[in-house]
C-alpha positions as CSV (number, residue, x, y, z in Angstrom):
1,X,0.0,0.0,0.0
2,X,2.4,2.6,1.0
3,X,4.8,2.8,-2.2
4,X,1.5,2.8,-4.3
5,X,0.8,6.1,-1.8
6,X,4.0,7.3,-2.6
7,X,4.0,7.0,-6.2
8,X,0.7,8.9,-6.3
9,X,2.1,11.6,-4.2
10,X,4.9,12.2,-7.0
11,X,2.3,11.9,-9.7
12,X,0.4,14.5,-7.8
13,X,3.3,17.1,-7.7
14,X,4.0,16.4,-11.1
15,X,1.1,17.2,-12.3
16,X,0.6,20.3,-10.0
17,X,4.1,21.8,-12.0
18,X,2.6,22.1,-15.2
19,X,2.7,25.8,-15.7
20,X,-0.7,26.1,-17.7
21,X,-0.5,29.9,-17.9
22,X,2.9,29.5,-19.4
23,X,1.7,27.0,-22.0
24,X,-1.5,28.7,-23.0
25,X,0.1,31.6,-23.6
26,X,3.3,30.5,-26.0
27,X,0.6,28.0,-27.5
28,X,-2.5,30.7,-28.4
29,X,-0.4,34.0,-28.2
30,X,3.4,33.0,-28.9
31,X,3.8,35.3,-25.7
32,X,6.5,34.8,-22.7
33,X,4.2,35.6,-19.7
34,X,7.6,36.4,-17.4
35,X,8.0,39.0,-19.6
36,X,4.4,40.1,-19.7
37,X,2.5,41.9,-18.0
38,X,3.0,42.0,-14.0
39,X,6.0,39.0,-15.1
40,X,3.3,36.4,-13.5
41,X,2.3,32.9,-14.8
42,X,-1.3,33.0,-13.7
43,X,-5.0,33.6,-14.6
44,X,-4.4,37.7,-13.5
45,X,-1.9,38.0,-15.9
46,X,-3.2,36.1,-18.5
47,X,-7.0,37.5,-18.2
48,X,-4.9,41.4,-18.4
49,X,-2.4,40.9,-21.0
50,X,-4.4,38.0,-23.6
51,X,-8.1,38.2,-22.5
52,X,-10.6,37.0,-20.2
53,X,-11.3,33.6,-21.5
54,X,-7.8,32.5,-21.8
55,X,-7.6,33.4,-17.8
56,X,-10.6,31.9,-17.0
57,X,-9.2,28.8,-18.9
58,X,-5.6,29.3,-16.7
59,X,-7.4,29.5,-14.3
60,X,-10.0,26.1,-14.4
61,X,-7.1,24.6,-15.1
62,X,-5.0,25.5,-11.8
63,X,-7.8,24.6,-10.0
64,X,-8.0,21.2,-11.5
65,X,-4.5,20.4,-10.7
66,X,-5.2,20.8,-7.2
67,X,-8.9,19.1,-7.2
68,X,-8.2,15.6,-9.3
69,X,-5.4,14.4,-6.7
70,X,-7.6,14.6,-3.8
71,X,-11.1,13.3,-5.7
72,X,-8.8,10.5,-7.3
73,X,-6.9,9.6,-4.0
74,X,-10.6,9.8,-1.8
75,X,-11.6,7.0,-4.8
76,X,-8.6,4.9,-4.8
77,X,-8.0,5.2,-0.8
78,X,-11.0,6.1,0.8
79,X,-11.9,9.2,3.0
80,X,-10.8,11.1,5.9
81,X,-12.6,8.3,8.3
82,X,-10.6,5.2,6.9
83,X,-7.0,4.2,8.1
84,X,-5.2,6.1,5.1
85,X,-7.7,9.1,5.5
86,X,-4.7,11.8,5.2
87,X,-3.8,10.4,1.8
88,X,-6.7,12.6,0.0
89,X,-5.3,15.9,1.8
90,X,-1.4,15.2,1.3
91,X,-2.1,15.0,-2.3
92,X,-3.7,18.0,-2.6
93,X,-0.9,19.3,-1.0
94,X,1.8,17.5,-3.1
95,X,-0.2,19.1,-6.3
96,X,0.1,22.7,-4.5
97,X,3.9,22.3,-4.0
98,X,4.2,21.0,-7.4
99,X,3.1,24.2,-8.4
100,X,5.0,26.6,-6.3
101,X,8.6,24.5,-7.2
102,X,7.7,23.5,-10.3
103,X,10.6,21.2,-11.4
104,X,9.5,22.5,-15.2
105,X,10.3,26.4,-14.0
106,X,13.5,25.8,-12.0
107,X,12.2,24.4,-8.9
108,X,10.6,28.0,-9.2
109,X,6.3,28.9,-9.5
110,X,3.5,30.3,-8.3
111,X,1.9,31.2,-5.6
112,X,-0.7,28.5,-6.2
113,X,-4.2,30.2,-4.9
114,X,-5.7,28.9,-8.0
115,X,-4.4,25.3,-6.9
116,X,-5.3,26.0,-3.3
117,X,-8.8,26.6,-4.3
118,X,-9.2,23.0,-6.5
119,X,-7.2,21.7,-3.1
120,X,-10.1,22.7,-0.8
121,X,-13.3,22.2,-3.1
122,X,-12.0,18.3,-2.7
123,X,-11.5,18.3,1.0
124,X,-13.8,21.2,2.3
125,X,-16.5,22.4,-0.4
126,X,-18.8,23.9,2.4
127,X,-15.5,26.5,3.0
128,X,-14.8,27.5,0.0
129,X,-18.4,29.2,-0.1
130,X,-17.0,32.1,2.6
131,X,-13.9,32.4,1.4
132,X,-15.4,33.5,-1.9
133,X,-17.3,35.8,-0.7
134,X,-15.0,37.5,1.3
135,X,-12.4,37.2,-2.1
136,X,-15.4,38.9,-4.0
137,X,-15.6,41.9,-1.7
138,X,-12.6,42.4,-1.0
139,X,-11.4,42.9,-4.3
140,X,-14.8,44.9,-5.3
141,X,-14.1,47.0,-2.1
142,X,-10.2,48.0,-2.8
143,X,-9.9,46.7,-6.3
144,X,-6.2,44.3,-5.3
145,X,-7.0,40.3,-6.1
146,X,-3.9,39.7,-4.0
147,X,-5.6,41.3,-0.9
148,X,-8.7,39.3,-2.1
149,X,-6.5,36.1,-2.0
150,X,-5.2,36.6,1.2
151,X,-8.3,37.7,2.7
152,X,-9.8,34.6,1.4
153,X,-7.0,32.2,2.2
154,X,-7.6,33.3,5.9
155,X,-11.0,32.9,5.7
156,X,-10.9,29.3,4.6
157,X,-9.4,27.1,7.6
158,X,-11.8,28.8,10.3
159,X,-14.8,28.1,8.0
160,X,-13.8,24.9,7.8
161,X,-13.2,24.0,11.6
162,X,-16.7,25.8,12.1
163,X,-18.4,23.8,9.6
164,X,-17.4,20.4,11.2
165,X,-14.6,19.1,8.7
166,X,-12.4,16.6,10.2
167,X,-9.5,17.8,11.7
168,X,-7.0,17.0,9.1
169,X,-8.6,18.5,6.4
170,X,-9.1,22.1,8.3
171,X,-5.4,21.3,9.6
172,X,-4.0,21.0,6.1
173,X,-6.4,24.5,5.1
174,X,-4.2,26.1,7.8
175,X,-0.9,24.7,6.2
176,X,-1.7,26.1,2.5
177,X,-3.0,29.0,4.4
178,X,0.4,29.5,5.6
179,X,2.2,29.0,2.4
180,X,-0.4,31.3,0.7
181,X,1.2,34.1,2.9
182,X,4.6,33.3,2.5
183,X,4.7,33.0,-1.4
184,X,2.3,36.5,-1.1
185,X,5.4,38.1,0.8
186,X,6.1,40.7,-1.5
187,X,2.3,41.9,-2.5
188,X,2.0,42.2,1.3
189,X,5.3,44.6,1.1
190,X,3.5,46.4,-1.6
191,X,0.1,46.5,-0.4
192,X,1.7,47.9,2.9
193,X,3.5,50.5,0.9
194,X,0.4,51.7,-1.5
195,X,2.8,50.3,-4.6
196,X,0.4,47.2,-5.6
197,X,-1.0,47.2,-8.8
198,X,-4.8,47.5,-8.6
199,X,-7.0,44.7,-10.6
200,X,-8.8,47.3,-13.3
201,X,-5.6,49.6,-13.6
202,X,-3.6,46.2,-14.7
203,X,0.2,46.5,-15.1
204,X,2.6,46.9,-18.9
205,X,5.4,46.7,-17.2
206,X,8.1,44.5,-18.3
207,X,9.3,42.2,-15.4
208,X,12.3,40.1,-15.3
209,X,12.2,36.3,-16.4
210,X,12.5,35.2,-12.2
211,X,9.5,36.6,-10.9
212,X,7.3,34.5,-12.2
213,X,4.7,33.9,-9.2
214,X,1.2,33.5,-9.9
């Protein structure tokens, strides 16, 4: 049982690191995205600098890497009340690290809220509800999806302990929680210092080939 759990979990990263952003946008556009725009890989960027539908495609997509692992693992090994109960959530969260050290970028990504999001519609659906709402107006409020993010990615694990998930599945909302913020570090240096770029204003900037966070 357990290297068939562990060969999952490396198919789950692996297929978390596929930069779809990246791809859509050389594929339909011929366009370097780290170059693009804000210099980010995901649905933002994409919906400012090629469209709507091609972010809302970057987009779905994110959210399925993070969703399949944990529907397919809560087939294959059951759910959070069986022996290998974890198995469902640690996918998810081997997809999410896939996509924040993508082995296909340099061991370099995103900052996989998109991911995050397919993560918990698997393991905590009721949550997500909240935390959409509070992502909704908080970006209609002050106009910064990275604030909405945040806002949202607090919202989640509280929602979820409230609504009467098992405990490793609001545990493991707290984790990505936590490496929500940390990949977020420089927004929240920006959105401290008024510099952010604002959702409707959208950014032309060049950026250097690193910073290629989503």
């Amino acid at each position: 049982m357990y290297p068939k759990i562990v060969v999952f979990f490396i198919a789950a990263f692996f297929l978390g690191s596929l930069p779809f952003g990246l791809i859509l946008a050389r594929l339909r556009a011929g366009v370097d995205l780290r170059a693009t725009g804000s210099g980010n890989i995901g649905a933002t960027n994409v919906a400012r600098t090629l469209g709507l539908t091609l972010g809302l495609t970057t987009l779905l997509l994110d959210l399925a890497k993070g969703l399949a692992p944990v529907l397919i693992a809560r087939f294959i090994f059951g759910g959070a009340e069986t022996a290998t109960g974890l198995v469902p959530g640690l996918a998810g969260l081997a997809a999410f690290l896939g996509h924040v050290f993508s082995p296909f970028l340099g061991f370099k990504g995103g900052k996989g809220v998109s991911t995050a999001l397919g993560v918990l519609l698997g393991l905590t659906p009721l949550a997500v509800i909240p935390a959409l709402l509070v992502f909704v107006a908080v970006v209609a409020r002050w106009d910064y999806v990275s604030a909405g993010s945040l806002s949202a990615a607090l919202t989640a694990p509280p929602s979820a302990y409230f609504i009467g998930y098992p405990s490793s599945s609001w545990t493991l909302s707290l984790v990505l929680t936590a490496l929500i913020f940390v990949r977020h570090h420089e927004n929240i240096g920006r959105l401290i210092r008024g510099e952010e770029t604002k959702w409707r204003k959208g950014n032309s900037l060049k950026r250097p080939p690193q910073d290629i966070a989503i």
